[in-house]
Each structure stands twice: as structure tokens, then as C-alpha cells.
Backbone as CSV, one residue per row, in Angstrom:
resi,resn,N_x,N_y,N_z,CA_x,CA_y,CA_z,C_x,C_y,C_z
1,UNK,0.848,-1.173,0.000,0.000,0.000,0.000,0.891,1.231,0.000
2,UNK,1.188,2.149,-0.640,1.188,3.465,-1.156,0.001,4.057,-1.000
3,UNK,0.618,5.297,0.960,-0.399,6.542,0.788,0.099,7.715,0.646
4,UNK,-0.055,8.968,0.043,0.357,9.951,0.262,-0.811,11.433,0.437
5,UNK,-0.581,12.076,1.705,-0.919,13.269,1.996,-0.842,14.390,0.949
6,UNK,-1.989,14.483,0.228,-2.471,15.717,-0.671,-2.764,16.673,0.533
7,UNK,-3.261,16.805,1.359,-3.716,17.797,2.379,-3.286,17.381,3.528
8,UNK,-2.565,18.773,4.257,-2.779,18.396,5.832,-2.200,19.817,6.416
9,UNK,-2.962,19.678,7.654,-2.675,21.238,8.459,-1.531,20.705,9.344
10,UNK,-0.402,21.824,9.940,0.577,22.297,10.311,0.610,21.465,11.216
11,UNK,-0.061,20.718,12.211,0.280,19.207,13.023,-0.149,18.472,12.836
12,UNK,-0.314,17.695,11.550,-0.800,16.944,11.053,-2.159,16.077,11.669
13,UNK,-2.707,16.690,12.321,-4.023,16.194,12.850,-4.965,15.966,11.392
14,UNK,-5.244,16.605,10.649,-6.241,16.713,10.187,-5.924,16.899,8.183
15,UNK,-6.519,16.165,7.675,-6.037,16.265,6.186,-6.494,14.958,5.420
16,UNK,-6.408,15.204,4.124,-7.267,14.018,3.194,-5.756,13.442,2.377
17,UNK,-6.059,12.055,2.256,-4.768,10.982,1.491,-5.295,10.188,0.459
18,UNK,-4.754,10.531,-0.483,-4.859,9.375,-1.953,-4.022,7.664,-1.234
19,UNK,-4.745,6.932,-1.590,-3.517,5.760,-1.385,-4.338,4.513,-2.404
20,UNK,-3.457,3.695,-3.269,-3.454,2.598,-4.037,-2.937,1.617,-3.237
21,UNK,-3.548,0.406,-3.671,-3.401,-1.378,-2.841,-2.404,-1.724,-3.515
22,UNK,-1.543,-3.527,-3.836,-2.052,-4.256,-4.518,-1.748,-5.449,-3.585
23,UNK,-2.424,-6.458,-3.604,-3.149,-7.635,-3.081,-2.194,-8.984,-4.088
24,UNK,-1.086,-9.561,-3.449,-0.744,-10.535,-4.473,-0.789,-12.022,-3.596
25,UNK,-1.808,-12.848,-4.008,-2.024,-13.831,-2.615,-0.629,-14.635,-2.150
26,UNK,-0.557,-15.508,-1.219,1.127,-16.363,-0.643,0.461,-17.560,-1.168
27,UNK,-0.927,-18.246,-1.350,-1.584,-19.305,-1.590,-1.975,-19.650,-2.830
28,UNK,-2.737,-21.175,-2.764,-3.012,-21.173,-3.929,-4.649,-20.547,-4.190
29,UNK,-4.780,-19.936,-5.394,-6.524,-19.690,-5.735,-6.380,-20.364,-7.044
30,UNK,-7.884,-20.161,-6.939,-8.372,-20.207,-8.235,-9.049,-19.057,-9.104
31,UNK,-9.391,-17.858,-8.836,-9.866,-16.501,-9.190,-9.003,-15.752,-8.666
32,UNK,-9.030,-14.245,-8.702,-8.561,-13.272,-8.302,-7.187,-13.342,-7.939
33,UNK,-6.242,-13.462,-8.689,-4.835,-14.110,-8.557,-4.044,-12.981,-7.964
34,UNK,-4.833,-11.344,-8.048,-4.138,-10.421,-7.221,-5.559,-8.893,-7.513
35,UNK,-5.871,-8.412,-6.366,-6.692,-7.311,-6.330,-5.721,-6.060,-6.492
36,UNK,-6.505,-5.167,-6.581,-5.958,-3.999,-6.427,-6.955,-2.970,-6.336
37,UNK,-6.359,-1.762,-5.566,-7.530,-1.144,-5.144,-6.912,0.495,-5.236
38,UNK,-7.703,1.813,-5.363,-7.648,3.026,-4.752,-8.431,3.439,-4.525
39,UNK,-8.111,4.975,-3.756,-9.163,5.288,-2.625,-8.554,6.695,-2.261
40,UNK,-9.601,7.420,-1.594,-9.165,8.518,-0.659,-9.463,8.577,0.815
41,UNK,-9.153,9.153,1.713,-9.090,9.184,3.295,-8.872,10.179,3.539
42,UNK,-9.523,10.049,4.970,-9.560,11.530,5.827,-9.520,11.343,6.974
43,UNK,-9.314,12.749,7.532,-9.205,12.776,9.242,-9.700,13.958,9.333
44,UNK,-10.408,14.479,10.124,-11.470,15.508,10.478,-11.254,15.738,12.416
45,UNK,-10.561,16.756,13.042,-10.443,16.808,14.709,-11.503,17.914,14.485
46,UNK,-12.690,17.256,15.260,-13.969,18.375,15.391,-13.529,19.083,16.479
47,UNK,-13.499,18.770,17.484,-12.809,19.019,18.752,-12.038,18.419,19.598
48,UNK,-11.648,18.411,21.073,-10.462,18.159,21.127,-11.203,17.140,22.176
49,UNK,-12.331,15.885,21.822,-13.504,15.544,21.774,-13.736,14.618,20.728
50,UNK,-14.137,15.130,19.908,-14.007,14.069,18.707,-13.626,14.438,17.332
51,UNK,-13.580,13.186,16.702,-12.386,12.997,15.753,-12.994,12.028,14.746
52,UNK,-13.191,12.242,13.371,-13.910,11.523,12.695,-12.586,10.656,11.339
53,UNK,-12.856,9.468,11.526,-11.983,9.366,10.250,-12.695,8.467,9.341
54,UNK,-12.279,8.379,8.018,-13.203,7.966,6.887,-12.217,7.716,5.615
55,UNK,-12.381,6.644,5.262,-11.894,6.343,3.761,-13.027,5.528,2.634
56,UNK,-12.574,5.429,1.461,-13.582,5.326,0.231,-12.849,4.763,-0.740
57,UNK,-12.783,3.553,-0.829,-11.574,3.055,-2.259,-12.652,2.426,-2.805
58,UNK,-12.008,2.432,-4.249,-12.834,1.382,-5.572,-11.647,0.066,-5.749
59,UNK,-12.722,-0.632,-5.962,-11.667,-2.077,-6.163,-12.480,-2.475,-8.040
60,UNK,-11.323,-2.445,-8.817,-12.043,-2.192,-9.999,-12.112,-3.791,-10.609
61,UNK,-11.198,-4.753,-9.577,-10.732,-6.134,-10.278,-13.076,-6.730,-9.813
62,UNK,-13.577,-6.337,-8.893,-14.463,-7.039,-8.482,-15.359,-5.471,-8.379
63,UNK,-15.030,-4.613,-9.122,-16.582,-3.469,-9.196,-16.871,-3.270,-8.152
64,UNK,-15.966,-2.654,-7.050,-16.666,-2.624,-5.846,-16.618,-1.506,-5.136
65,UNK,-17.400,-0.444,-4.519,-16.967,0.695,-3.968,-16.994,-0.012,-2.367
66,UNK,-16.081,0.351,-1.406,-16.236,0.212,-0.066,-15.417,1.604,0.744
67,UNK,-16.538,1.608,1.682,-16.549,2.840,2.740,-16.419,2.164,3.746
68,UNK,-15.905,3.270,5.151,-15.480,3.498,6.051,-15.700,4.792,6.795
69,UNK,-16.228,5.021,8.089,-16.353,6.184,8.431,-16.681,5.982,9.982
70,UNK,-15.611,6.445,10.913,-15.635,6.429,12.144,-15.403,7.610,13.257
71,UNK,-16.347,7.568,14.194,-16.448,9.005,15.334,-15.653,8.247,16.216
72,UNK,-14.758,9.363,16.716,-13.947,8.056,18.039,-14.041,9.304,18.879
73,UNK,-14.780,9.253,20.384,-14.789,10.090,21.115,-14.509,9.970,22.270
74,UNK,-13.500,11.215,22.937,-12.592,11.347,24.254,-13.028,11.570,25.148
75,UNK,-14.158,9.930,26.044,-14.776,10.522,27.217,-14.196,10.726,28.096
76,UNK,-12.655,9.908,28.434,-11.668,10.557,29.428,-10.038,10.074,28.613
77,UNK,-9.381,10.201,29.404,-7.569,9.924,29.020,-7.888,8.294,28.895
78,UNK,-8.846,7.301,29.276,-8.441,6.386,29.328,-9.616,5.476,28.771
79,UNK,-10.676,6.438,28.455,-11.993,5.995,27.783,-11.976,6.523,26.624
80,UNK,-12.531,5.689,25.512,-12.374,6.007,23.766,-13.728,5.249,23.317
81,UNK,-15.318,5.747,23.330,-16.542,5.729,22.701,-16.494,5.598,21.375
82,UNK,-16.764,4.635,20.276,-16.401,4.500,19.117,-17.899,4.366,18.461
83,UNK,-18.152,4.975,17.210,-19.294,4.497,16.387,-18.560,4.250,14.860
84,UNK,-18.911,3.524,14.300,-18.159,3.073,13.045,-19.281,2.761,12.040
85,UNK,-19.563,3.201,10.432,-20.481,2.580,9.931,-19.152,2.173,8.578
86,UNK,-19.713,0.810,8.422,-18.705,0.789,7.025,-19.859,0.272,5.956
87,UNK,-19.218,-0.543,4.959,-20.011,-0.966,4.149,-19.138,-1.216,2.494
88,UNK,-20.216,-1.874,1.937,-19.533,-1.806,0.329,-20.816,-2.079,-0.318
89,UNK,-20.390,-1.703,-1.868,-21.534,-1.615,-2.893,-21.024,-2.288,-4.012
90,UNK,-21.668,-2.779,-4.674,-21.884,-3.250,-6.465,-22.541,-2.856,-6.811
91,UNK,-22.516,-3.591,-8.339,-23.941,-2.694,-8.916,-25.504,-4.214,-8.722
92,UNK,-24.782,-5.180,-7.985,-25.960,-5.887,-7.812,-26.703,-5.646,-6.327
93,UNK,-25.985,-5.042,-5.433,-25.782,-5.105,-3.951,-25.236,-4.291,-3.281
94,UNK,-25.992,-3.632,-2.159,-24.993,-3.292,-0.989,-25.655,-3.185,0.476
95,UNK,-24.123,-3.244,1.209,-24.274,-4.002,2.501,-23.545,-2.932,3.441
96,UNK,-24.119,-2.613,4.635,-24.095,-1.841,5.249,-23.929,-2.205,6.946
97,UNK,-22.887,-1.980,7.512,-23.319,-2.415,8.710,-22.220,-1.238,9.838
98,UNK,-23.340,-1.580,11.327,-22.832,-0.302,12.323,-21.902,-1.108,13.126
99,UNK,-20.934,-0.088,13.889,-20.270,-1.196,15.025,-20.200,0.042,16.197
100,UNK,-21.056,-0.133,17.614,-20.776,0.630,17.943,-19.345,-0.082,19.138
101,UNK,-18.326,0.537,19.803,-17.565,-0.077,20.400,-16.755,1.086,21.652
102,UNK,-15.910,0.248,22.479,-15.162,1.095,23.387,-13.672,0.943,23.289
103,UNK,-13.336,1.861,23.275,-11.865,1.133,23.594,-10.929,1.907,25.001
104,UNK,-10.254,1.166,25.348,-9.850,1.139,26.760,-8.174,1.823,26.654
105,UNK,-7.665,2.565,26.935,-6.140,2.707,27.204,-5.450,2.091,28.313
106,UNK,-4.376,1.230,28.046,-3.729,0.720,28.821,-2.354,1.758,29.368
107,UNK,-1.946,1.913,28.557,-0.768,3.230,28.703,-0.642,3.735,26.969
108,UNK,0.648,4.337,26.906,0.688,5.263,25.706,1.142,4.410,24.668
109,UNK,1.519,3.449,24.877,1.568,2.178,23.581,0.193,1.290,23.699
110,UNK,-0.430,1.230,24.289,-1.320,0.620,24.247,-2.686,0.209,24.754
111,UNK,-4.114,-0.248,24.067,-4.970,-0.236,24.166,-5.514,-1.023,24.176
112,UNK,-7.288,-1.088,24.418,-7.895,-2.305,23.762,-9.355,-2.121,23.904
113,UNK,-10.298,-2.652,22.338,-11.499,-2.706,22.676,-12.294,-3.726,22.592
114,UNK,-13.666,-3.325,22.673,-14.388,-4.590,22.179,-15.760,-3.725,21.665
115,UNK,-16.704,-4.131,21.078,-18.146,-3.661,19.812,-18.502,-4.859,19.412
116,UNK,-19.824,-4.666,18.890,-20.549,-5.631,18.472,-20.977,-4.753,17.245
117,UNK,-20.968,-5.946,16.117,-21.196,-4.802,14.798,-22.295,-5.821,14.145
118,UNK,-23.315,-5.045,14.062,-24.679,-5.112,13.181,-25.094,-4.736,11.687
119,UNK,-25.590,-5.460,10.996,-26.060,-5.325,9.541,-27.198,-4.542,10.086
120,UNK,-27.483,-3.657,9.039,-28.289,-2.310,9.182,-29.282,-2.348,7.814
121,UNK,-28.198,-3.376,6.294,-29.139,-3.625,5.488,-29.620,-5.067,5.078
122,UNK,-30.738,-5.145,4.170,-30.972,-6.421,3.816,-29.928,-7.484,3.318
123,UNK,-28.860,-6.775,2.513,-27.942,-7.378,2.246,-26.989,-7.647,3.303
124,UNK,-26.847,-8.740,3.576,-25.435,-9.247,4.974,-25.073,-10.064,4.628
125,UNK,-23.580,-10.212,4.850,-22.847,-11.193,5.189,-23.114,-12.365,6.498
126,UNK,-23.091,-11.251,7.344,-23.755,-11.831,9.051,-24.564,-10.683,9.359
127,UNK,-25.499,-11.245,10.253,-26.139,-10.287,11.235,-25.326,-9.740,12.724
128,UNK,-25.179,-10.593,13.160,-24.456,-9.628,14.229,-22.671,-10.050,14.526
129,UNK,-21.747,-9.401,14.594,-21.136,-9.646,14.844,-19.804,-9.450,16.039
130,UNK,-19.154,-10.138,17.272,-18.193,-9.439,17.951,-16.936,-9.376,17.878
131,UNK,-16.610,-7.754,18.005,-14.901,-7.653,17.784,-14.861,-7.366,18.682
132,UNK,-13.440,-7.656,18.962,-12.067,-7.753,20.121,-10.617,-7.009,19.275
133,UNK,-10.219,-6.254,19.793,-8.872,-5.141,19.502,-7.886,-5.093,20.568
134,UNK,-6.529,-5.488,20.541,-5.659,-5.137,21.006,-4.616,-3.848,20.287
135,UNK,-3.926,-3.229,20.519,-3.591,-2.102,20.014,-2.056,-1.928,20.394
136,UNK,-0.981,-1.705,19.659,0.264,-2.158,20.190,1.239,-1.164,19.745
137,UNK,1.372,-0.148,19.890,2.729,0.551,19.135,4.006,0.336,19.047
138,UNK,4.834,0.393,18.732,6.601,-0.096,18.874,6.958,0.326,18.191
């Protein structure tokens, strides 16, 4: 993956990024012998409170638009309130689903959450589903 910053303000909090995939599998298939994808992204600091981030790539090998778009909000130094809607489209289908979640700070390398993420449209993969996040810097 290749991203690069077209926009960004003076501490880089906040600004929109072009970035291209490519996907070359280690296994064996039988279809899709390598994807590839682009897209744009963002970061939005509403306040010093919340913080929205969002990306939008086309995957042209399988016609596919998929989104991303998440509020992550600072109820304390050590509490992180998350709402997330993602989703993807074709032109036969699209599927939509929410995750709302928490995530926990352990110290300044590290975190962790957990959410339960729900289909919102007729089209699903699953209906409900639970994530678990560990978070690790180094």
C-alpha cells in the first residue's frame, strides 16, 4: 500500500490521502490471482472531543466501492466511545453495517477494545457480529 498526503494542516491532525493497494495472494486460488484497489481518506479533529476518520476506495478487479467512516470520542484519558459505519456496494448489492464499540487505554503504547457490529441492510454477510482489539505501538 502506497499513501500519500495531498492535504494536511501544520500538526498533522487533520487532512485528506490518496492511497493505491495491490493484493498478491502467498496461496493457492483459483480466481482473483491479485486485487488492487484506490481510494481517498480523511481525518477531520472536530474538537479536542471528537475525531472523525473515513476512507472510500474502488476495487475495480471485483466493481466494488467500499466505505469506512468512524467518530472516536474522548470521554476521558483512558476511555475512547467509538461508532463506526462501514459498508460496500456493487452494482448488484450493498451491505451496510454499524459497530458501535469502546476502547480502553492501557498506557501510551497501548490499548484495547471490544463492539458488536450489526447489519443495518438487507444485504449481509452476518447479522451480528463481535470484535475484540488489542492495540500495540513499537
Amino acid at each position: 500500500m502506497v499513501q500519500y498526503a495531498v492535504l494536511a494542516d501544520k500538526k498533522l491532525h487533520n487532512g485528506i490521502s490518496l492511497f493505491g493497494q495491490v493484493s498478491i495472494p502467498t496461496g493457492e486460488v483459483k480466481t482473483n490471482t491479485y486485487k488492487g484497489l484506490f481510494g481517498i481518506s480523511g481525518r477531520l479533529t472536530l474538537t479536542n472531543v471528537v475525531v472523525w476518520d473515513g476512507n472510500m476506495h474502488y476495487d475495480p478487479k471485483d466493481k466494488m466501492i467500499e466505505h469506512e467512516n468512524a467518530f472516536v470520542f474522548r470521554g476521558s484519558a483512558k476511555l475512547y466511545p467509538i461508532l463506526e459505519i462501514r459498508g460496500h456496494k456493487t452494482k448488484e448489492m450493498s451491505e451496510v453495517y454499524l459497530l458501535p464499540a469502546i476502547k480502553f487505554r492501557i498506557d501510551m503504547r497501548s490499548a484495547f477494545g471490544i463492539g458488536v457490529q450489526v447489519a443495518i441492510s438487507d444485504n449481509r454477510q452476518f447479522d451480528t457480529q463481535g470484535l475484540f482489539t488489542y492495540d500495540v505501538a513499537f
